[in-house]
Every structure is written in structure tokens, then in C-alpha cells.
C-alpha positions as CSV (number, residue, x, y, z in Angstrom):
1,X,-1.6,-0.4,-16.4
2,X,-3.4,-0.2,-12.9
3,X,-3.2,-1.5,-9.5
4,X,-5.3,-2.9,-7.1
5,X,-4.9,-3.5,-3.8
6,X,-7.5,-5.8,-1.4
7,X,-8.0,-6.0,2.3
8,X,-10.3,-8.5,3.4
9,X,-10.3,-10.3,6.9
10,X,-10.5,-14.0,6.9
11,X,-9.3,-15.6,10.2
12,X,-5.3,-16.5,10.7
13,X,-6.2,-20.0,9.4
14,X,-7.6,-18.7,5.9
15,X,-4.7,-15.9,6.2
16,X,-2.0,-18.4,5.8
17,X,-3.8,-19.9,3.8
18,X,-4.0,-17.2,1.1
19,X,0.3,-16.5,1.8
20,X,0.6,-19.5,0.3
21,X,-1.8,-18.4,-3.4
22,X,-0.5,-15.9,-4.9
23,X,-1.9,-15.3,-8.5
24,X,0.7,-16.1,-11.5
25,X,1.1,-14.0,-14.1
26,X,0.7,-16.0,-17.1
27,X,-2.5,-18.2,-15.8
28,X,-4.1,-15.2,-15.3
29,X,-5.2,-13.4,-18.3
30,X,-4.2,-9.4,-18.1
31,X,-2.1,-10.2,-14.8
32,X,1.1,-8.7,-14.3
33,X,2.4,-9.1,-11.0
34,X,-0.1,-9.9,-8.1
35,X,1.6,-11.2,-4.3
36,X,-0.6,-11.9,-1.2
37,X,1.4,-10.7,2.1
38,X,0.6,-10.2,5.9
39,X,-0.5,-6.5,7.3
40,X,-0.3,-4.7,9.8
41,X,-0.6,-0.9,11.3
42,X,1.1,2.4,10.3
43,X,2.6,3.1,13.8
44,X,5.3,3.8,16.0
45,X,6.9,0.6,18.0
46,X,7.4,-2.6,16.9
47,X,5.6,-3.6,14.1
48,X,2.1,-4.8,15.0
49,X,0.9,-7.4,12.6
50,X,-3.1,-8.1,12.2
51,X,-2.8,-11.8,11.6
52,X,-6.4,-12.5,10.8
53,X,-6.4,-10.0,7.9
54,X,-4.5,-10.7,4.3
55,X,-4.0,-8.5,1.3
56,X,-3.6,-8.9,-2.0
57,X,-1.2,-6.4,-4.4
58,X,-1.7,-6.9,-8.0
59,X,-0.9,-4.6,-11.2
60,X,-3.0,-5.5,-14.4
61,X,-3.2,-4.9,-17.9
62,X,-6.2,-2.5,-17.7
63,X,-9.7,-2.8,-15.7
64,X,-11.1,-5.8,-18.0
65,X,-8.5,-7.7,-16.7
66,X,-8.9,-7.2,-13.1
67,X,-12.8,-7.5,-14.0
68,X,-12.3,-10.8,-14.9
69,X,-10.2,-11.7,-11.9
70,X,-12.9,-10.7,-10.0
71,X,-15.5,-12.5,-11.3
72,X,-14.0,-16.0,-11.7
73,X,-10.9,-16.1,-9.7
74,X,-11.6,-18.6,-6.2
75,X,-9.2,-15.9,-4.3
76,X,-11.3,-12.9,-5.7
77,X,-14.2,-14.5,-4.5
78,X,-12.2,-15.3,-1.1
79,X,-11.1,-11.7,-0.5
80,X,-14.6,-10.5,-1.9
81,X,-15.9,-9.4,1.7
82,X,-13.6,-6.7,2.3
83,X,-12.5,-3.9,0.5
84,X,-10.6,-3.2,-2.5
85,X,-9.3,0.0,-3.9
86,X,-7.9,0.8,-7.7
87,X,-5.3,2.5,-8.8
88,X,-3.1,4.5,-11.8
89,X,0.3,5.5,-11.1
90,X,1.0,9.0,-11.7
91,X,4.5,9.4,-10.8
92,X,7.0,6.6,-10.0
93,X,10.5,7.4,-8.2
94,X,13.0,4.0,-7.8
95,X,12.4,0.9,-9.1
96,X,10.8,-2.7,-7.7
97,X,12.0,-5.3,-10.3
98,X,9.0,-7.5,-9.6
99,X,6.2,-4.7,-10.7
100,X,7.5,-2.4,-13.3
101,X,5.4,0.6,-13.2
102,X,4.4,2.2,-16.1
103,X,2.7,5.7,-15.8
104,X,0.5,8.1,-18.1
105,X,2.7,10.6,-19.5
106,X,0.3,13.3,-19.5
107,X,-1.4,12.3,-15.8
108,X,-1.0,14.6,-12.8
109,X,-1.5,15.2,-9.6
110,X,-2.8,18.4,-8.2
111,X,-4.2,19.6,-4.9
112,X,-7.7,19.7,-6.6
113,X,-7.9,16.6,-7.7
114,X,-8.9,15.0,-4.4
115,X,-7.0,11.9,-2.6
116,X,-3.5,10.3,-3.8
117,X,-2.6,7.2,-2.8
118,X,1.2,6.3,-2.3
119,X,3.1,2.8,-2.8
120,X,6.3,2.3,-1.0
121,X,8.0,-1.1,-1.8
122,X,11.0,-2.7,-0.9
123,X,13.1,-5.7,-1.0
124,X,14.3,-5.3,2.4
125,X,18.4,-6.2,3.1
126,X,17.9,-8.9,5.9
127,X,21.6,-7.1,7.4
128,X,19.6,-3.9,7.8
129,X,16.2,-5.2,9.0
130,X,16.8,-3.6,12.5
131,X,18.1,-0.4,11.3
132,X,15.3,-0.4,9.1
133,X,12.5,-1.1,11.5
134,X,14.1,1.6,14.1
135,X,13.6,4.3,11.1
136,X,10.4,2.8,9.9
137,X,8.7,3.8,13.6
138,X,9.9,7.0,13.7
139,X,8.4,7.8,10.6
140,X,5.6,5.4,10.7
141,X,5.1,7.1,13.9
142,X,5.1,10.6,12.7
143,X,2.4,9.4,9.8
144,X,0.0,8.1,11.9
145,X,-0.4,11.2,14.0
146,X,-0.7,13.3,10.4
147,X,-4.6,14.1,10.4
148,X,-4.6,14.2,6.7
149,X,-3.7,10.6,6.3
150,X,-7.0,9.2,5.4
151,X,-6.1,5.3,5.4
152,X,-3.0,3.1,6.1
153,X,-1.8,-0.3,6.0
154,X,2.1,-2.0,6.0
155,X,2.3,-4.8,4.1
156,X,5.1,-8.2,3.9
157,X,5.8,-11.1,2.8
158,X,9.0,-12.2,4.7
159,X,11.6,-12.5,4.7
160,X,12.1,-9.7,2.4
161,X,9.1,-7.9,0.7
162,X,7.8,-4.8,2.7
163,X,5.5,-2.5,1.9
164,X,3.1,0.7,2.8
165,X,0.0,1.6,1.2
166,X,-1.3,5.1,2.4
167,X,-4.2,7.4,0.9
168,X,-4.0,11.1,1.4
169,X,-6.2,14.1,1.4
170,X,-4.0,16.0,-1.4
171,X,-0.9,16.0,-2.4
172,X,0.3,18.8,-0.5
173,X,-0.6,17.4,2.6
174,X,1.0,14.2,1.5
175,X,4.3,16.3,0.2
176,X,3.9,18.0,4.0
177,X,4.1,14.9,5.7
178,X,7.5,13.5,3.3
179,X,9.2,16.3,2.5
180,X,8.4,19.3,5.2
181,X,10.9,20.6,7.5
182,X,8.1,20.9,10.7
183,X,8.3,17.1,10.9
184,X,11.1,15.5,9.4
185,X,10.8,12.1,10.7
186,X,10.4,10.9,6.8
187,X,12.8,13.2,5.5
188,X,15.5,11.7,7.7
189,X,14.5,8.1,7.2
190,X,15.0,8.9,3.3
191,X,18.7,10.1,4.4
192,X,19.7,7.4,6.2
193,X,18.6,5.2,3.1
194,X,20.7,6.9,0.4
195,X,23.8,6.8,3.1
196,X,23.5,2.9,3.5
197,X,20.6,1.5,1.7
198,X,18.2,-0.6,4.0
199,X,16.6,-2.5,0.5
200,X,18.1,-4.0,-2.2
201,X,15.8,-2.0,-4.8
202,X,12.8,-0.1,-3.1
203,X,10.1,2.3,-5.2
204,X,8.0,5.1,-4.2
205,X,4.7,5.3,-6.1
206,X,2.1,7.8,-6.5
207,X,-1.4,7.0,-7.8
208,X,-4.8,8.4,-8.1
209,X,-7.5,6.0,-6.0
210,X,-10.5,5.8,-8.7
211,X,-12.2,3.1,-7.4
212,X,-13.6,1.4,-4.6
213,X,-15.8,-1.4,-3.7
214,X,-17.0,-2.9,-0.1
215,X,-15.8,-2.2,3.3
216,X,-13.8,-3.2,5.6
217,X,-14.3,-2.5,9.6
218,X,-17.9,-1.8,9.1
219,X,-17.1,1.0,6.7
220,X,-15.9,2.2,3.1
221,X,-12.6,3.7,4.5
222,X,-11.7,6.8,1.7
223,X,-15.4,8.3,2.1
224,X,-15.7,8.0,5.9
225,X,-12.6,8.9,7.2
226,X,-12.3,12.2,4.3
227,X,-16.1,13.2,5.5
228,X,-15.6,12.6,9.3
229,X,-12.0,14.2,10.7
230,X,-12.9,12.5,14.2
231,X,-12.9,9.2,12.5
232,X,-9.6,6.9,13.8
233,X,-7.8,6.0,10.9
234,X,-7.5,2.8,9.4
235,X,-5.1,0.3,11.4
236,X,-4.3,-2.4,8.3
């Protein structure tokens, strides 16, 4: 299987607009699981929504399937003036019901192997939305301010899907960022989780980014942002 995940901005009317078309699985040959949510920044603070600009999360059979998507779906051709990145989960750690992942049992991820990219997904506990979004900014926070995150974007469907999408510049500097004792912002917000669960089931993906195509704010964001450090980081 592989993922794909597209950014494209549209206007808040066209945005609610795609909310509300969400590919099936089933009328979509080689689809498994696609939803089109809101995004917004990886920050500290309240969460700050771009309204204008939707995204689409989808997990397919293999790349003919997502090539055929592309080419004759009305949505694909909607979304076609952003940017969209591929895929293929490495390592999966939890479970999301609505997207089982399945990984290559022989694929790794090393420091030489350039960029990962790393899902978080959630089915958020409407009882622990504030605790959660208190947590969320700290480590949100923390993220943003890493210089080795090379591109960010949260991602929902309310009331209850929440998600992250993040690329890296290695997994080291990723496993820094999540697991290091300098900063433990993330470390803590993983803590507070397995003491009194803000989701109802909630996974943590890694994948390696193979593919790209387009741009989105003026730009092709893994190839800018890894080639120039002074570069701000994108905002979702």
C-alpha cells in the first residue's frame, strides 16, 4: 500500500466544498481509505486554521491506483494546483481503525536515506479536547522551532479526526525532536496520553516521501526548505 497526501488552496467556499467529497472506497478503483479535512499550522497557541486551504489523506492499493485517481477523478483535478506528496509506511506504532497500515517487512529507515515523513492520527475523545489542545501546543510548539523540520501541516475533520503530517531531515533528527531528553515537550505529551488517553484509537506512522508533484506557496516545499535552512517552514 501507499499514501498520499494533497494540499492545494482553493478559497473557503471551494474548501467546504471539498469537506463535504470525500472519495469512497469501493467507487474508486485501488482506493482504501481517502478523507478531505481542514488544516492548519504546526504551532504553539490555539490552533490556527487556514480556511482557504483543504487536504486530502488517502491510502491506495499501489501507484496505478492513485495514477488513475489523478487523472480522472473531478477532486484530483480540483486539488491539481497544489502539491501532493507520496508515501510508504516503514514503521507503524498504534492503530487508526479507519486506515489500516500495512508496511514492507524488509523497509527501513536510516539517517542516509534522506527525509521521513511522519503520520500522527487520532480519533480525538471530545471529554479531552482541551487537555488535548493544551499538550498539542506545547509540543506543536517545541516542533515548529526544531530547524530540521522541513514541512508541517495539522489536519481535522471535526468533531473528531485530528491529524499531523510532518517531513524531517533524518530520522535522527526526527527521533531528537520525539524522544530526546533536551526538549521533552513531545515526550511528556506521549505521557500524559498513556495516563488518560486524549483519543479513542490514535497511530503514529513513519514513511519514506518518494514523490512529489507541484507546489504550493510558490514553491516545491521538501526541495526548498532541505536546500535553503533560512527558508520559513511550511505553515499548512
Amino acid at each position: 500500500m501507499i499514501v498520499s497526501v494533497h494540499l492545494a488552496d482553493l478559497g473557503i467556499g471551494a474548501t467546504r466544498a471539498v469537506l463535504g467529497r470525500s472519495p469512497q472506497p469501493g467507487k474508486i478503483p485501488g482506493l482504501r481509505f481517502a478523507t478531505t479535512t481542514l488544516t492548519g499550522a504546526i504551532a504553539a497557541g490555539p490552533p490556527k486554521l487556514r480556511p482557504a486551504r483543504a487536504a486530502l489523506l488517502a491510502s491506495w492499493d499501489d501507484d496505478a491506483a492513485l495514477d488513475r485517481f489523478l487523472a480522472e477523478d473531478p477532486l484530483a483535478r480540483r486539488l491539481a494546483g497544489g502539491w501532493q506528496v507520496r508515501l510508504r509506511p516503514v514503521q507503524v506504532l498504534g492503530a487508526w481503525s479507519p486506515l489500516p497500515v500495512e508496511t514492507d517487512p524488509g523497509a527501513t529507515l536510516s539517517d542516509e536515506d534522506g527525509p521521513v515523513a511522519v503520520l500522527t492520527l487520532g480519533s480525538l475523545r471530545l471529554r479531552r479536547a482541551v487537555p488535548f489542545l493544551r499538550a498539542n501546543s506545547r509540543a506543536a510548539g517545541r516542533a515548529a522551532a526544531d530547524p530540521s523540520m522541513l514541512t508541517a501541516v495539522a489536519l481535522a475533520r471535526p468533531p473528531r479526526f485530528v491529524a499531523t503530517f510532518s517531513i524531517w531531515q533524518s530520522v535522527s533528527a526526527m527521533s531528537r525532536y520525539a524522544y530526546g531528553t533536551a526538549h521533552p515537550q513531545h515526550k511528556e505529551v506521549v505521557q500524559e496520553h498513556r495516563a488518560q488517553p486524549f483519543h479513542h484509537e490514535a497511530a503514529f506512522v513513519r514513511c519514506r516521501p518518494y514523490g512529489t508533484r507541484g507546489t504550493l506557496d510558490g514553491s516545491e516545499p521538501i526541495t526548498t526548505a532541505a536546500t535553503d535552512p533560512a527558508r520559513p517552514k511550511l505553515a499548512g
